[in-house]
mmJSON file of the N, C-alpha and C atoms, coordinates in Angstrom:
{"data_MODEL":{"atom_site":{
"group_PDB":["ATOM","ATOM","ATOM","ATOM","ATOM","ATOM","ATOM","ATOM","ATOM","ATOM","ATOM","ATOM","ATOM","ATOM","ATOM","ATOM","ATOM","ATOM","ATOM","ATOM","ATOM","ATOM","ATOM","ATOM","ATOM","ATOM","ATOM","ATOM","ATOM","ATOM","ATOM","ATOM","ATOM","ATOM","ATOM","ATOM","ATOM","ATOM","ATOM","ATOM","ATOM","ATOM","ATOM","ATOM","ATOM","ATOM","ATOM","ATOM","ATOM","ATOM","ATOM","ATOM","ATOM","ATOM","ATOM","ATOM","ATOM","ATOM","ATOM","ATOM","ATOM","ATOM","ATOM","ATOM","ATOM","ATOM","ATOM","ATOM","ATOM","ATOM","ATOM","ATOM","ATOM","ATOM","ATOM","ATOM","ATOM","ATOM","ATOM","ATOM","ATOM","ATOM","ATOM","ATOM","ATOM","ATOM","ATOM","ATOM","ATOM","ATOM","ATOM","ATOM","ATOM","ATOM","ATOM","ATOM","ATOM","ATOM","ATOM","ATOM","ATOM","ATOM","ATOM","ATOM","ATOM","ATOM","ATOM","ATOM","ATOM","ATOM","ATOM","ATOM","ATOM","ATOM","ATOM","ATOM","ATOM","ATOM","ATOM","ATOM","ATOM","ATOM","ATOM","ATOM","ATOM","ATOM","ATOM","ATOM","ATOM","ATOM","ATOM","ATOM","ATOM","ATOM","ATOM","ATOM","ATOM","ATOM","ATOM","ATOM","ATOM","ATOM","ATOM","ATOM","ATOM","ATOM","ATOM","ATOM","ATOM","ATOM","ATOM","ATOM","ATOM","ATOM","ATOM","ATOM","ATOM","ATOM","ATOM","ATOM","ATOM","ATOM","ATOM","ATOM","ATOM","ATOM","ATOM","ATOM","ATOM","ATOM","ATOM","ATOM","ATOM","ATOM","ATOM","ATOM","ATOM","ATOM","ATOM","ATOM","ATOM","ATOM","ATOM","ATOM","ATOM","ATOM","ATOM","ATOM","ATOM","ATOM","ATOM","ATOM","ATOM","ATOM","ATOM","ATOM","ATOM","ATOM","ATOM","ATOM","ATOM","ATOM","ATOM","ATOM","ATOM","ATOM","ATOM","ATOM","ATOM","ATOM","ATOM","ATOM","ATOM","ATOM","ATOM","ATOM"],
"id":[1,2,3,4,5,6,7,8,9,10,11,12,13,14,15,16,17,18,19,20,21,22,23,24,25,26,27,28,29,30,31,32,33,34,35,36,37,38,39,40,41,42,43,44,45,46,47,48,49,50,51,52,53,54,55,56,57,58,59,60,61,62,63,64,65,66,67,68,69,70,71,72,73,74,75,76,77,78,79,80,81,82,83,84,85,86,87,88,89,90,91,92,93,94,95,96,97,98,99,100,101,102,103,104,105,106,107,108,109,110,111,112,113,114,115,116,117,118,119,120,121,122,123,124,125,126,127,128,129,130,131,132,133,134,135,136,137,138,139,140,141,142,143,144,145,146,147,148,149,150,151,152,153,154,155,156,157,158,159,160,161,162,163,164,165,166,167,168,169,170,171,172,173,174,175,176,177,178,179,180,181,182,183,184,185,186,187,188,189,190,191,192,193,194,195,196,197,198,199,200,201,202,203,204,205,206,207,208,209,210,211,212,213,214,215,216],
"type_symbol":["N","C","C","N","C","C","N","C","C","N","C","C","N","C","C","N","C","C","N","C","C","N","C","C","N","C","C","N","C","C","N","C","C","N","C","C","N","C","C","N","C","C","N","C","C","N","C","C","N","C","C","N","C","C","N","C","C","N","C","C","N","C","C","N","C","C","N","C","C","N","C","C","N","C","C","N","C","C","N","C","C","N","C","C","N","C","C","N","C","C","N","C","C","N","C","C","N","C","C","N","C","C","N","C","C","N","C","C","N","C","C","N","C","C","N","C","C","N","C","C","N","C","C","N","C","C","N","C","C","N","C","C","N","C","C","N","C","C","N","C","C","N","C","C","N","C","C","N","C","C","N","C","C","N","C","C","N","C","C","N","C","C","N","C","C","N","C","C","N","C","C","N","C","C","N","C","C","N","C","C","N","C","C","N","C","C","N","C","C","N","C","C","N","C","C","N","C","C","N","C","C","N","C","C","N","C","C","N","C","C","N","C","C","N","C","C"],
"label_atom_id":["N","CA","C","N","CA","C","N","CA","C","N","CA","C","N","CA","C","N","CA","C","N","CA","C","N","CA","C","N","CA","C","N","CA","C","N","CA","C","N","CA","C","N","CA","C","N","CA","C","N","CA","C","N","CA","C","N","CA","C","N","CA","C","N","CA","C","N","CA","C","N","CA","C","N","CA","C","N","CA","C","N","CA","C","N","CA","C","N","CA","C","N","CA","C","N","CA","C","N","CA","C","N","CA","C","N","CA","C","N","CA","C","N","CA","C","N","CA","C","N","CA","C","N","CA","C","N","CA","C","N","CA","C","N","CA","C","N","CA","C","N","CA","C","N","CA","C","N","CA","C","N","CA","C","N","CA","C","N","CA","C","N","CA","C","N","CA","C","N","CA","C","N","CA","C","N","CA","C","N","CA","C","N","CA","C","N","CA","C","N","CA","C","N","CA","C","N","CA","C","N","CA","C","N","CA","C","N","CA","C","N","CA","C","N","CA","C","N","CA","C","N","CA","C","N","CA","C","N","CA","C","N","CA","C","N","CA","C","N","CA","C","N","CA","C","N","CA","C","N","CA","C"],
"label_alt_id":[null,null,null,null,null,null,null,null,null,null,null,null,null,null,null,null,null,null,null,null,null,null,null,null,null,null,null,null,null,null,null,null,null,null,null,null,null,null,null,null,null,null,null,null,null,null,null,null,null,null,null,null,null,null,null,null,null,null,null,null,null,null,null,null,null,null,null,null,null,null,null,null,null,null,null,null,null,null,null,null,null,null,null,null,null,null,null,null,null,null,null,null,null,null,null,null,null,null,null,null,null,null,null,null,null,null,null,null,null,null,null,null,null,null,null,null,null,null,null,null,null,null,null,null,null,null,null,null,null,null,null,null,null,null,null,null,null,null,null,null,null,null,null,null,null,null,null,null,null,null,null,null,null,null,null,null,null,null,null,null,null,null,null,null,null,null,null,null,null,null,null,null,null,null,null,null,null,null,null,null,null,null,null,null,null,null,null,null,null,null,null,null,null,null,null,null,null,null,null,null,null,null,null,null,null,null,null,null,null,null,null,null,null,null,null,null],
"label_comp_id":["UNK","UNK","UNK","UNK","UNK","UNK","UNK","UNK","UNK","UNK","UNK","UNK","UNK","UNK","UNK","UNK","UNK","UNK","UNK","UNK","UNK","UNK","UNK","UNK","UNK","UNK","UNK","UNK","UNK","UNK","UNK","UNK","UNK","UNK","UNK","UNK","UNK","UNK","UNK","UNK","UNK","UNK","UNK","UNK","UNK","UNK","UNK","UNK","UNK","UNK","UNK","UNK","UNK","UNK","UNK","UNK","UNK","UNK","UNK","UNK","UNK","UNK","UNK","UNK","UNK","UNK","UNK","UNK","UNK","UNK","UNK","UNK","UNK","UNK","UNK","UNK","UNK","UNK","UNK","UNK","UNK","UNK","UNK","UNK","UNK","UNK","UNK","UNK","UNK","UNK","UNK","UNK","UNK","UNK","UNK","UNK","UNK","UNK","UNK","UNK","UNK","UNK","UNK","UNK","UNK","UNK","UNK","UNK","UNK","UNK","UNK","UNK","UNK","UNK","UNK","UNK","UNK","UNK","UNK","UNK","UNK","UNK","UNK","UNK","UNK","UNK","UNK","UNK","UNK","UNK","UNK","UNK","UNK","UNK","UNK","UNK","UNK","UNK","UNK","UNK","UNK","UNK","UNK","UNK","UNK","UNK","UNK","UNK","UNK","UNK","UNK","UNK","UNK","UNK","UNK","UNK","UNK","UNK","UNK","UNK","UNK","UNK","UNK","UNK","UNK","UNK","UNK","UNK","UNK","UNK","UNK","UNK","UNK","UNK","UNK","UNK","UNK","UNK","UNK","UNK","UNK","UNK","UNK","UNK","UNK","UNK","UNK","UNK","UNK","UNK","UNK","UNK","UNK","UNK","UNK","UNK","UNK","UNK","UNK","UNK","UNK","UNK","UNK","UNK","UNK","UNK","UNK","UNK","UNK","UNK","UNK","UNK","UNK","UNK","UNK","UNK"],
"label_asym_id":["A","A","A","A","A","A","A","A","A","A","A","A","A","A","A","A","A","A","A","A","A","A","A","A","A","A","A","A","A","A","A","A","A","A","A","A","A","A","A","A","A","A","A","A","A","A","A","A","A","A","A","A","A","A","A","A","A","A","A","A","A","A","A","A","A","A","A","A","A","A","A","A","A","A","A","A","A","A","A","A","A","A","A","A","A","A","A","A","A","A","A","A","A","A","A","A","A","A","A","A","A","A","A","A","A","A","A","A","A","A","A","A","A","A","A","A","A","A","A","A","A","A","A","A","A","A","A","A","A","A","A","A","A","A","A","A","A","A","A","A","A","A","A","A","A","A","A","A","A","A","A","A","A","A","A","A","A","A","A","A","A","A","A","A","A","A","A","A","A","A","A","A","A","A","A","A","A","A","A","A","A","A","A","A","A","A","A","A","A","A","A","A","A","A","A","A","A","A","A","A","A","A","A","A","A","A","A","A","A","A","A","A","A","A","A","A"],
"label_entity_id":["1","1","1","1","1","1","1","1","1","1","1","1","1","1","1","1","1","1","1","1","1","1","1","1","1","1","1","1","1","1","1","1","1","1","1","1","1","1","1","1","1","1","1","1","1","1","1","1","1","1","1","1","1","1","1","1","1","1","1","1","1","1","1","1","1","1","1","1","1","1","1","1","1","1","1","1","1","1","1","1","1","1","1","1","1","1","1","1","1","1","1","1","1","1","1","1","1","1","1","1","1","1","1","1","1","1","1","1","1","1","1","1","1","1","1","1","1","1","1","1","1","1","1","1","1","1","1","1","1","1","1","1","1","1","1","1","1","1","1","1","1","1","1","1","1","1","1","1","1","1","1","1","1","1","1","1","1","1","1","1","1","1","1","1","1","1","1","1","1","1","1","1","1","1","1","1","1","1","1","1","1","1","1","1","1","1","1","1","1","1","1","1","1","1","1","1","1","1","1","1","1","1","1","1","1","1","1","1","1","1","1","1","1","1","1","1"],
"label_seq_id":[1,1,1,2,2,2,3,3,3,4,4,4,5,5,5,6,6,6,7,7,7,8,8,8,9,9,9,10,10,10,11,11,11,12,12,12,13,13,13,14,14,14,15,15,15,16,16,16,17,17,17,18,18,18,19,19,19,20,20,20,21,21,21,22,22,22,23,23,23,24,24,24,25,25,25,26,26,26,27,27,27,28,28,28,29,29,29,30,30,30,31,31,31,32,32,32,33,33,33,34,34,34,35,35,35,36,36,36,37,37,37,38,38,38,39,39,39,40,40,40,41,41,41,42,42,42,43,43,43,44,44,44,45,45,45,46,46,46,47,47,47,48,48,48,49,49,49,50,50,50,51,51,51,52,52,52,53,53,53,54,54,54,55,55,55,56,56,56,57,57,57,58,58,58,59,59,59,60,60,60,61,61,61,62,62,62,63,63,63,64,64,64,65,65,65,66,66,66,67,67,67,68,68,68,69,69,69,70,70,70,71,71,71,72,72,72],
"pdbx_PDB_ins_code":[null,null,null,null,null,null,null,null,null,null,null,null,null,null,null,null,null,null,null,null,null,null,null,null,null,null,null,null,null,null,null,null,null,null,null,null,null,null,null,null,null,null,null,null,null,null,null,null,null,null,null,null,null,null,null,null,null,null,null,null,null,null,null,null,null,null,null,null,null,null,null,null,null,null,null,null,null,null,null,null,null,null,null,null,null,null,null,null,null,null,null,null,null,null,null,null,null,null,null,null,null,null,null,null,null,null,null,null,null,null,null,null,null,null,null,null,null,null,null,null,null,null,null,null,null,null,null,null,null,null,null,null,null,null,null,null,null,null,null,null,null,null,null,null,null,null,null,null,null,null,null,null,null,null,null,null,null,null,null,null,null,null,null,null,null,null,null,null,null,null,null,null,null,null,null,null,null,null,null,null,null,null,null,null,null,null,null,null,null,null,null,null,null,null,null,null,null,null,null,null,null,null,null,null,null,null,null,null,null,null,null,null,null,null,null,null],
"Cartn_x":[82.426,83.035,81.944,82.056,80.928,81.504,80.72,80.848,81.017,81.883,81.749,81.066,80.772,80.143,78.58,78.369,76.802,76.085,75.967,75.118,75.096,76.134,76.537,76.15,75.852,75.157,74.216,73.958,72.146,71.67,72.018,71.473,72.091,73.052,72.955,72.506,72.043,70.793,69.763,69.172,67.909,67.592,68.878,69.004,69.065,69.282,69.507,68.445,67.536,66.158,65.426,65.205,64.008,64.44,65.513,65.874,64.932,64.104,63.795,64.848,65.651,66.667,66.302,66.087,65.861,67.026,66.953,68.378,69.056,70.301,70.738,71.748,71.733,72.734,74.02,74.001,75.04,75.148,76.836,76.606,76.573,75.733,74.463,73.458,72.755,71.701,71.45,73.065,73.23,72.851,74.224,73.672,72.568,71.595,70.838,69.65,69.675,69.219,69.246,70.765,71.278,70.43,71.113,70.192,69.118,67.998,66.635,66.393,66.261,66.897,66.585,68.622,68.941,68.15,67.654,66.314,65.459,65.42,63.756,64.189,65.568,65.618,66.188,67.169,66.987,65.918,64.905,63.691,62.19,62.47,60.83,60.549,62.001,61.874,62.091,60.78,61.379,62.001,62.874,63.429,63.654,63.078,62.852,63.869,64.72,66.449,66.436,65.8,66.209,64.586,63.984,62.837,61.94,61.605,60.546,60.534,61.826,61.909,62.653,62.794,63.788,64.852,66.249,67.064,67.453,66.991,67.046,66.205,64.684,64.294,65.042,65.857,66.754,67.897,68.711,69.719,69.085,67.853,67.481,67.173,67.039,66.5,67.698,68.425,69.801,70.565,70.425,71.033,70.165,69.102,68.302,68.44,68.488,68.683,69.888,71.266,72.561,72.81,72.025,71.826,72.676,72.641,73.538,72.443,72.865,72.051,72.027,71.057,71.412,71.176,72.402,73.4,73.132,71.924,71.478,70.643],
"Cartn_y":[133.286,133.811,134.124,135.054,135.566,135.357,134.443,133.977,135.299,135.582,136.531,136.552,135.25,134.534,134.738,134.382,134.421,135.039,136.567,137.309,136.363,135.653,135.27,134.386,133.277,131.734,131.766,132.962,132.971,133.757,134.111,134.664,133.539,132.53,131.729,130.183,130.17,129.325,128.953,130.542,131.146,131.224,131.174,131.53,129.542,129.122,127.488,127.104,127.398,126.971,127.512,129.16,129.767,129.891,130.277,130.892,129.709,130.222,129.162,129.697,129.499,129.491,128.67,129.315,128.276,127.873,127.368,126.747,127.829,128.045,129.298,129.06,129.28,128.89,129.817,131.042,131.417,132.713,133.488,133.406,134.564,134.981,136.465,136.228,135.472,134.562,134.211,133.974,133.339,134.472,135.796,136.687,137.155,137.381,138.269,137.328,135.839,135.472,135.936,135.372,135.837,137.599,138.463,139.976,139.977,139.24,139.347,138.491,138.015,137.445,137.91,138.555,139.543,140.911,141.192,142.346,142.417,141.346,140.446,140.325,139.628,139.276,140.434,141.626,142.965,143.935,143.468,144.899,144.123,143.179,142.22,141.002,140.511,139.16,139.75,140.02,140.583,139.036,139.662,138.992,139.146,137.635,137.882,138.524,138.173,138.463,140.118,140.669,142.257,142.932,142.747,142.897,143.031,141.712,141.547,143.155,143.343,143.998,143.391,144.224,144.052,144.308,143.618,144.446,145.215,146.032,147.202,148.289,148.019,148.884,149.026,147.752,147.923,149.003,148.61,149.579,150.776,151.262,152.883,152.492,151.793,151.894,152.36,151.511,151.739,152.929,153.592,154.724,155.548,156.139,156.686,156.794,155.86,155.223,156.265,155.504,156.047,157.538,158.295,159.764,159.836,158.701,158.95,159.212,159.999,160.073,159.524,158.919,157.776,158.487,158.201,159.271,157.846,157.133,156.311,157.333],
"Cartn_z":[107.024,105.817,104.791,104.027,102.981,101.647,101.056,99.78,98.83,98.075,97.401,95.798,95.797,94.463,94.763,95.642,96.094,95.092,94.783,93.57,92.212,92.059,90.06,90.789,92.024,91.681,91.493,92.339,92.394,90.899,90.509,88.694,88.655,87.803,86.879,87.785,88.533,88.999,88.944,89.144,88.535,86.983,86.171,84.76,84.374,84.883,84.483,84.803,85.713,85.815,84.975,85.151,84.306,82.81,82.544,80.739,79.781,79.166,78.071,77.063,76.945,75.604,74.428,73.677,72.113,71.98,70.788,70.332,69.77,69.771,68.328,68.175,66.686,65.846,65.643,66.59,66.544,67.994,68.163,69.19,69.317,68.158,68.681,69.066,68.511,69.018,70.392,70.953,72.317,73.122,72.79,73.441,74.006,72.526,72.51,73.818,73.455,74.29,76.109,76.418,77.47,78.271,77.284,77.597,77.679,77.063,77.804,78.697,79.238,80.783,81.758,81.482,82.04,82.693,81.537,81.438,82.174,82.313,83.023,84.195,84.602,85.976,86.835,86.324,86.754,87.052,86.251,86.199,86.399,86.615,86.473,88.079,87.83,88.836,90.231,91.211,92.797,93.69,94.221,95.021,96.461,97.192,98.385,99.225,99.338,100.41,99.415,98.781,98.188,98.986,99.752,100.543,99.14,98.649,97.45,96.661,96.546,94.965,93.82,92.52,91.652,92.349,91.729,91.785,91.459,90.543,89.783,90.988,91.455,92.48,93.729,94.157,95.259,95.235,93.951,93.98,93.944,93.195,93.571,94.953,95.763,97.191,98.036,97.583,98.628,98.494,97.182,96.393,97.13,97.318,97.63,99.451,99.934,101.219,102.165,101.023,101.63,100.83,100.506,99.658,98.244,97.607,96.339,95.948,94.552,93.235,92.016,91.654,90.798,89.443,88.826,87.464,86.351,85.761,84.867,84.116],
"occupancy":[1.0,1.0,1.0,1.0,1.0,1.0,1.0,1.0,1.0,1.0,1.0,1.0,1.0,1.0,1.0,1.0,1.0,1.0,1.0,1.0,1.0,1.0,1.0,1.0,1.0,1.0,1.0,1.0,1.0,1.0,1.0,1.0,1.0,1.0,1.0,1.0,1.0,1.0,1.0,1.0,1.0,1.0,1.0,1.0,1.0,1.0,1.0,1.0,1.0,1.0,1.0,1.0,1.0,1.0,1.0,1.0,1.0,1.0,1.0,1.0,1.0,1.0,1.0,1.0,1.0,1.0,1.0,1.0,1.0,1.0,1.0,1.0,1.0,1.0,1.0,1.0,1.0,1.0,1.0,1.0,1.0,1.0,1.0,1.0,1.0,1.0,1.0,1.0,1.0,1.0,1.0,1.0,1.0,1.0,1.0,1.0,1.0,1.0,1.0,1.0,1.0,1.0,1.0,1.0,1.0,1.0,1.0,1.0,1.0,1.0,1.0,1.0,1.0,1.0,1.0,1.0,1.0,1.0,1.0,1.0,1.0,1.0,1.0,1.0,1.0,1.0,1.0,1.0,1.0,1.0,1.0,1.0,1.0,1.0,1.0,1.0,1.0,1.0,1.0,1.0,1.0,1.0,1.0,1.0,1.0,1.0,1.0,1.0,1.0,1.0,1.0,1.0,1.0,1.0,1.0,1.0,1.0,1.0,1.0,1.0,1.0,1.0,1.0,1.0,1.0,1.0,1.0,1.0,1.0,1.0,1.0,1.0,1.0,1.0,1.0,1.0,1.0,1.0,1.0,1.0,1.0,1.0,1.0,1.0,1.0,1.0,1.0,1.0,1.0,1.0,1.0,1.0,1.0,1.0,1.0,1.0,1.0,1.0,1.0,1.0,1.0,1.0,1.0,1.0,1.0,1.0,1.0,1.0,1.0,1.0,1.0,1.0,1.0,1.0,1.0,1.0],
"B_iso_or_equiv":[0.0,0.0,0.0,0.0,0.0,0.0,0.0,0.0,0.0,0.0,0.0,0.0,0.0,0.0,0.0,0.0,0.0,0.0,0.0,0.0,0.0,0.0,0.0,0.0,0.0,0.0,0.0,0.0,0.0,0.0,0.0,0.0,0.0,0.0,0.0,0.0,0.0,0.0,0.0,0.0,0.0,0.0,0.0,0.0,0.0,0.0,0.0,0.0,0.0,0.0,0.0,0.0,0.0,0.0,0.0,0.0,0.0,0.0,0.0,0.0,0.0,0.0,0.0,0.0,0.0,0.0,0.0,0.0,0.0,0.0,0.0,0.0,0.0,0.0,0.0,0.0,0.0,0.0,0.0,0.0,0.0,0.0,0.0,0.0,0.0,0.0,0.0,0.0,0.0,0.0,0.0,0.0,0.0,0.0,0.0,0.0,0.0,0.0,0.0,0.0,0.0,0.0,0.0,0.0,0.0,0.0,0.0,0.0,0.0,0.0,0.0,0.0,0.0,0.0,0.0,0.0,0.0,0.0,0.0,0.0,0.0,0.0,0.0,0.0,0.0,0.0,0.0,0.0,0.0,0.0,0.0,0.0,0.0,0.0,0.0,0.0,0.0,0.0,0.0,0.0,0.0,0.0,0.0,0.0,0.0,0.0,0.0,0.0,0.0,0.0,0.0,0.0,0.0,0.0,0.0,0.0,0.0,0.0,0.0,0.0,0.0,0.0,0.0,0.0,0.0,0.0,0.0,0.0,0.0,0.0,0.0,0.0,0.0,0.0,0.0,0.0,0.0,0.0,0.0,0.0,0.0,0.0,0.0,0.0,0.0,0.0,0.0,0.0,0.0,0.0,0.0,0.0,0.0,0.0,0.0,0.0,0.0,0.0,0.0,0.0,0.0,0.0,0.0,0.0,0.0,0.0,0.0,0.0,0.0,0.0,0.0,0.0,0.0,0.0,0.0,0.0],
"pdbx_formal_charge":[null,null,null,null,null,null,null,null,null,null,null,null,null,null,null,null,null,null,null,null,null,null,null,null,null,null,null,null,null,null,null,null,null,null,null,null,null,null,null,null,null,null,null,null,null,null,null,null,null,null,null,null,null,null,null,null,null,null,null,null,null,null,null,null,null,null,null,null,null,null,null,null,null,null,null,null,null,null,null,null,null,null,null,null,null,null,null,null,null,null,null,null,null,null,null,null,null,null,null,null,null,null,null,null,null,null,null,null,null,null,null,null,null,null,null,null,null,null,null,null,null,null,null,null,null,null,null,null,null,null,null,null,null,null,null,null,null,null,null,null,null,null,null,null,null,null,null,null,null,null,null,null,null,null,null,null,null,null,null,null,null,null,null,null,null,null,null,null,null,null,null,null,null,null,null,null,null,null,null,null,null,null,null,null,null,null,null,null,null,null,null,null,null,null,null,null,null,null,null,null,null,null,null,null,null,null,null,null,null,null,null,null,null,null,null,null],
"auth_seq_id":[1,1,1,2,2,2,3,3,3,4,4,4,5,5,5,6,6,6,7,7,7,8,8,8,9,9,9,10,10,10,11,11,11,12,12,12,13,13,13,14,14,14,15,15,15,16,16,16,17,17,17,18,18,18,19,19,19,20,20,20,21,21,21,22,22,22,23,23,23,24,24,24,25,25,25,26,26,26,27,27,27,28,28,28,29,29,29,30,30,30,31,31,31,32,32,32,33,33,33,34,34,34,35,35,35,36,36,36,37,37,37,38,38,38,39,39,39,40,40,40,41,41,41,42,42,42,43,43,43,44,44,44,45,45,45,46,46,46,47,47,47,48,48,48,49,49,49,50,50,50,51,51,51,52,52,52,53,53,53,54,54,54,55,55,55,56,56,56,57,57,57,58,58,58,59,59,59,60,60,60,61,61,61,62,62,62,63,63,63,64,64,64,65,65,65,66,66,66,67,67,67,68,68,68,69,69,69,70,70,70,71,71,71,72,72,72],
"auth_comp_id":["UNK","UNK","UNK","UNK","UNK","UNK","UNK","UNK","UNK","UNK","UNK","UNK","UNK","UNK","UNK","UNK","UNK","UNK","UNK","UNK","UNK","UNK","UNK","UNK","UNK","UNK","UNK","UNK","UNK","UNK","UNK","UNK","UNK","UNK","UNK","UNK","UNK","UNK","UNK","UNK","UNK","UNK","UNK","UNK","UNK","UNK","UNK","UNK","UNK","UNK","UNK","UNK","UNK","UNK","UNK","UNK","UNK","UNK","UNK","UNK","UNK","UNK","UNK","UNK","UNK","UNK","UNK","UNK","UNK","UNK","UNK","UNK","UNK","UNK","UNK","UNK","UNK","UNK","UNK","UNK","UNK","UNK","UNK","UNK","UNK","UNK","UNK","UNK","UNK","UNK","UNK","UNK","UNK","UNK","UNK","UNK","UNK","UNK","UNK","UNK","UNK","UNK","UNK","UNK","UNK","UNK","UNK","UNK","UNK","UNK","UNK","UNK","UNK","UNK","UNK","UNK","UNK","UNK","UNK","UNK","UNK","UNK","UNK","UNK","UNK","UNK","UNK","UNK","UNK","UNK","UNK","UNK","UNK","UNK","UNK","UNK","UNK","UNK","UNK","UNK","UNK","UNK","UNK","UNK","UNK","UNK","UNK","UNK","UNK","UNK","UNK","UNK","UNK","UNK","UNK","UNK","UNK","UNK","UNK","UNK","UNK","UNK","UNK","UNK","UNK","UNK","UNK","UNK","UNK","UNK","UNK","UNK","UNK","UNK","UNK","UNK","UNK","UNK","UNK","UNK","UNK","UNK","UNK","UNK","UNK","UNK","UNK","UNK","UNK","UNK","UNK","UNK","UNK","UNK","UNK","UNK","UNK","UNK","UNK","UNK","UNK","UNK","UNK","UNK","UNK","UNK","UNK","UNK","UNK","UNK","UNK","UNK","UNK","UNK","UNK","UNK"],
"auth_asym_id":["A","A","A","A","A","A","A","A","A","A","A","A","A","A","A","A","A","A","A","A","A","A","A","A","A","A","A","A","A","A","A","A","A","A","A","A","A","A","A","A","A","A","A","A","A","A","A","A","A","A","A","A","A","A","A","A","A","A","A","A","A","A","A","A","A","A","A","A","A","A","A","A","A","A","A","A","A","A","A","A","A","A","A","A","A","A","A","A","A","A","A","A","A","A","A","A","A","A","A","A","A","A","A","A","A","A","A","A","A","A","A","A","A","A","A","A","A","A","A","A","A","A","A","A","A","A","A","A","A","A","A","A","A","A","A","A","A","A","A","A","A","A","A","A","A","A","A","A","A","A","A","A","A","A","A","A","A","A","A","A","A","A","A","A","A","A","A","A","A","A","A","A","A","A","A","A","A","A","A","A","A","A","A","A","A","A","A","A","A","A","A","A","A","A","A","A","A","A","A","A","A","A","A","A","A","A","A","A","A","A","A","A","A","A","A","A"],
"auth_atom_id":["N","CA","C","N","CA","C","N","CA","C","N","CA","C","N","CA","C","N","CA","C","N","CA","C","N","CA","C","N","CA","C","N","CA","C","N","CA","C","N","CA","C","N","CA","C","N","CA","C","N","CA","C","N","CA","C","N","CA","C","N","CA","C","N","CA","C","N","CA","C","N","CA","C","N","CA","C","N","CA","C","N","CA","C","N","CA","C","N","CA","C","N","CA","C","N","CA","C","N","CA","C","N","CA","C","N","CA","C","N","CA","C","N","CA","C","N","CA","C","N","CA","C","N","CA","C","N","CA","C","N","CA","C","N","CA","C","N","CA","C","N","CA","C","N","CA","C","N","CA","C","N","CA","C","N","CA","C","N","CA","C","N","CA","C","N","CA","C","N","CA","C","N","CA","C","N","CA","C","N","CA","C","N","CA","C","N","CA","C","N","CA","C","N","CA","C","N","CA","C","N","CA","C","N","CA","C","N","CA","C","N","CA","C","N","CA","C","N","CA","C","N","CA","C","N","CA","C","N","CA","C","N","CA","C","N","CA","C","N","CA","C","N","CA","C","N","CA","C","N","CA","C"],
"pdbx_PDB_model_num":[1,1,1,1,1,1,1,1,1,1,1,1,1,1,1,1,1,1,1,1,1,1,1,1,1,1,1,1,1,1,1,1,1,1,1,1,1,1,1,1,1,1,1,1,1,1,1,1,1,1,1,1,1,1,1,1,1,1,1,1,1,1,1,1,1,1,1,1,1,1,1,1,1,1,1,1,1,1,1,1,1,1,1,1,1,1,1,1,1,1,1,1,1,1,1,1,1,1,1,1,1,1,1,1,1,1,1,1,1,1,1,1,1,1,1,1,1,1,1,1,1,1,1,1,1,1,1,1,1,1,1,1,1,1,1,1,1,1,1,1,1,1,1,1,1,1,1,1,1,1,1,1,1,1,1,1,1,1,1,1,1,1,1,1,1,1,1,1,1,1,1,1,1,1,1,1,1,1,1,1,1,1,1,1,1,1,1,1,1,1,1,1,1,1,1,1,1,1,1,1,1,1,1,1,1,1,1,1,1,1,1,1,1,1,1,1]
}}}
C-alpha cells in the first residue's frame, strides 16, 4: 500500500529538524517564517529519492521528461 502522506512527512520532518524558527510573536511572523523554509527546501535542499535534485528541478525534470510545458 502507498502512503499517500509520505511527501507532507517528509517536509515537516525535515522542517522539525532543520527550521531554525525564532520565536514570533505573531502569526505573520509564523508564516513568514514557515515560507522561507519552504523556499529553501523547494529550490535549495536536493534530495536523494528525487535523483539528488530540488524538488523544484525535479518537477521541471519530469515536466520536461513526460513533454509538458512548464506554464510558471
Amino acid at each position: 500500500m502507498v502512503d499517500d502522506n509520505e511527501p507532507q512527512e517528509s517536509f515537516f520532518g525535515h522542517f522539525k529538524d532543520e527550521a531554525s524558527i525564532k520565536i514570533c510573536t505573531n502569526i505573520d511572523e509564523l508564516k513568514k517564517e514557515i515560507k522561507q523554509y519552504m523556499t529553501y527546501y523547494n529550490n535549495y535542499r536536493y534530495q536523494w529519492n528525487l535523483n539528488n535534485m530540488t524538488p523544484s528541478q525535479y518537477r521541471d525534470h519530469v515536466s520536461i521528461t513526460n513533454g509538458v510545458v512548464n506554464k510558471r
